[in-house]
C-alpha positions in Angstrom: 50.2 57.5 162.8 47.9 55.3 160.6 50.5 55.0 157.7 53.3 54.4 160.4 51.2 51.5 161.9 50.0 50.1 158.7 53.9 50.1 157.4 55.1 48.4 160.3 52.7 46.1 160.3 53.1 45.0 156.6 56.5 44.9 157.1 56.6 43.2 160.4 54.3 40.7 159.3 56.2 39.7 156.0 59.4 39.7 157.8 58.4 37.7 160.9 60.8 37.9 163.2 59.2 35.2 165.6 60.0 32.9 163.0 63.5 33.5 163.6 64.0 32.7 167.1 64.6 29.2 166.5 66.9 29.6 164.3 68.7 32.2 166.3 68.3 29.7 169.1 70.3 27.1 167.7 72.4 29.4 165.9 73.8 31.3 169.0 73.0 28.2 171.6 77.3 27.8 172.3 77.5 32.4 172.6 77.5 34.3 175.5 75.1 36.5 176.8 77.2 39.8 175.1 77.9 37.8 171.8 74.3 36.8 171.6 73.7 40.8 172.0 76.3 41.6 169.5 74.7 39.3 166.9 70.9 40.1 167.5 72.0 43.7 167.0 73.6 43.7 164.0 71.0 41.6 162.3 68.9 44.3 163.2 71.2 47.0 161.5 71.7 44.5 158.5 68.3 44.4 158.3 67.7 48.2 158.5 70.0 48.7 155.9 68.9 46.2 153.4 65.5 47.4 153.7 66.1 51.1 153.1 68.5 50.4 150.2 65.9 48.6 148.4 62.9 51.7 149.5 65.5 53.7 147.5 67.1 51.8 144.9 64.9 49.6 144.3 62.7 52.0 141.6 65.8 52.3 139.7 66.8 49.1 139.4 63.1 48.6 138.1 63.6 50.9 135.7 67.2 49.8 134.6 65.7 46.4 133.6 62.7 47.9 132.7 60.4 46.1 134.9 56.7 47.7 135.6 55.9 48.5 139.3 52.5 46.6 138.9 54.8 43.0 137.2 57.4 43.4 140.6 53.7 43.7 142.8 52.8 40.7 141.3 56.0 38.9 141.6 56.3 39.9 145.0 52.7 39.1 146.1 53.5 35.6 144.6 56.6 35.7 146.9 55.3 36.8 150.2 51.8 34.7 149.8 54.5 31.2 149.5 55.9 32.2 152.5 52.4 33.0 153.9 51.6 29.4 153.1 55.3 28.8 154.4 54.0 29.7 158.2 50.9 28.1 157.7 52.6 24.6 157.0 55.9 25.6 159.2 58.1 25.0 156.5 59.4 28.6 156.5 63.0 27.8 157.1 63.2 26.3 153.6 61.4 28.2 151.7 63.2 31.5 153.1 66.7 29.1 152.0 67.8 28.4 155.6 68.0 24.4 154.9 70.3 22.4 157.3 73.4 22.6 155.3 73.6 26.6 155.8 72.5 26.6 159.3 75.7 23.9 160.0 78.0 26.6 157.6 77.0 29.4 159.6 77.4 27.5 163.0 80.6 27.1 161.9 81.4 31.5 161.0 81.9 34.5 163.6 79.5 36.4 162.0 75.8 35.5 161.2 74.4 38.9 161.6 74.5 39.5 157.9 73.7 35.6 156.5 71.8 33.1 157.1 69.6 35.9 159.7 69.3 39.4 158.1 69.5 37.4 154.4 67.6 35.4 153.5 66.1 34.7 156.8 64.7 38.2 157.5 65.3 40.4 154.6 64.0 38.0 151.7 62.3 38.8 148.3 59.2 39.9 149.4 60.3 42.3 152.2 62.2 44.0 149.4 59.5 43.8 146.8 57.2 45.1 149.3 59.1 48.3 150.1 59.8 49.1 146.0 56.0 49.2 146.3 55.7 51.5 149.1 58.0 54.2 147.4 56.0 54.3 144.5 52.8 54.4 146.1 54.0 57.2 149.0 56.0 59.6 147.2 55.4 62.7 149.2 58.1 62.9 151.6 56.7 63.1 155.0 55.3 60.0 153.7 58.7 58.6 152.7 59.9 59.9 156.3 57.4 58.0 157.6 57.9 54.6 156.1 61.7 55.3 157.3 60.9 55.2 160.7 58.9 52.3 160.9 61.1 50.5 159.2 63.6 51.9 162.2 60.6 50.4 164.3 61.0 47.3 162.8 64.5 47.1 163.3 64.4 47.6 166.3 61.6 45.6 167.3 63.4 42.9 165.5 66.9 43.2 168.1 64.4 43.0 171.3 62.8 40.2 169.9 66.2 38.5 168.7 67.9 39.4 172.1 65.3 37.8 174.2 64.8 34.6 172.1 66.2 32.0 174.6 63.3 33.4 176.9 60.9 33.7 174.2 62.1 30.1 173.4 61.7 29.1 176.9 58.4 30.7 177.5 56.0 30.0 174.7 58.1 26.9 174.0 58.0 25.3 169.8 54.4 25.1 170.0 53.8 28.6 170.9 56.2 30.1 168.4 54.5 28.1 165.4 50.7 29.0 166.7 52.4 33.1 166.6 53.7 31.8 163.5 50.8 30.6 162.0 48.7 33.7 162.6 50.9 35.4 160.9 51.1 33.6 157.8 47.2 34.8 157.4 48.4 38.1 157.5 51.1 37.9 155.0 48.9 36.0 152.6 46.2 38.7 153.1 48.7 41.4 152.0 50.4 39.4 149.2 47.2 38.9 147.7 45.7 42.4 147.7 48.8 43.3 146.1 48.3 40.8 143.1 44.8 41.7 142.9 45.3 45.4 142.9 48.3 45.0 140.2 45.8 42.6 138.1 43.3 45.9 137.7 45.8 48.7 137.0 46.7 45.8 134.3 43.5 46.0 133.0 42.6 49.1 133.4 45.4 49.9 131.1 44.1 48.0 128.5 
């Protein structure tokens, strides 16, 4: 139960998916009720999916461009303490790539399940990175079976929260959603930088 929490908390936090309830606001403002359903549930299968390709694949991939596990924890730490900093500022629609010019594309598409939400508004670089981590450093596979079903968790938690984000827009109002947003960001900085610090000594310890 500890390692389930811990895992969706890690990957909740990184992901934020209060940050994208503005977005799916004004994405989905002109949908219906069912079509706003439809779309906040396959963003959270998109998601899903992404996430447990890259627990899987991503080692291989690694390993095809010879990449070490600590250089992607560094790389990734980098990435998910800029988006920490991202909440902290509230510029985390740009640097997760959702600019204006994509939003206004994607207004303009059925289908924005898959892009701009699930990728790279969800699913970005350091979700991913973060998860190549977690297989290395869980290999038994309860522990594996675990990290699976919080990343289920996650998923789902993500199409409740995307499927009541005209309330939750209504409720805690812009304010509210940054000040959630913001708390966050500590968070994710916290666990981007333990994973830099903890790749800097096997580095060194190497040595």
């Amino acid at each position: 139960m500890e390692l389930f929490i811990y895992i969706f908390a890690a990957v909740f936090s990184v992901l934020n998916p209060l940050g994208a309830v503005p977005v799916f606001v004004g994405l989905t403002q002109h949908d219906s009720k069912t079509e706003r359903s439809r779309t906040s549930l396959w963003t959270a299968i998109n998601v899903f999916i992404i996430l447990i390709i890259s627990f899987f694949v991503g080692e291989y991939v690694l390993k095809f461009f010879g990449i070490s596990i600590d250089a992607l924890r560094i790389a990734g730490g980098l990435v998910i303490v800029s988006s920490g900093f991202a909440l902290l500022s509230g510029n985390f629609g740009k640097k997760r790539g959702v600019n204006k010019k994509v939003a206004n594309d994607a207004q303009k598409r059925s289908d924005i399940a898959l892009t701009p939400l699930a990728i790279p508004m969800l699913a970005g670089p350091g979700s991913i990175s973060l998860l190549i981590a977690f297989y290395q450093d869980y290999p038994d596979f309860m522990d594996k079976a675990i990290v699976c079903g919080a990343i289920l968790a996650v998923a789902v938690a993500i199409f409740i929260i995307l499927r009541s984000a005209h309330y939750l827009s209504r409720i805690l109002g812009a304010s509210g959603i940054v000040a959630i947003s913001r708390i966050i960001g500590f968070i994710v900085i916290a666990i981007g930088v333990q994973y830099i610090s903890v790749s800097v000594v096997n580095i060194f310890k190497t040595i």
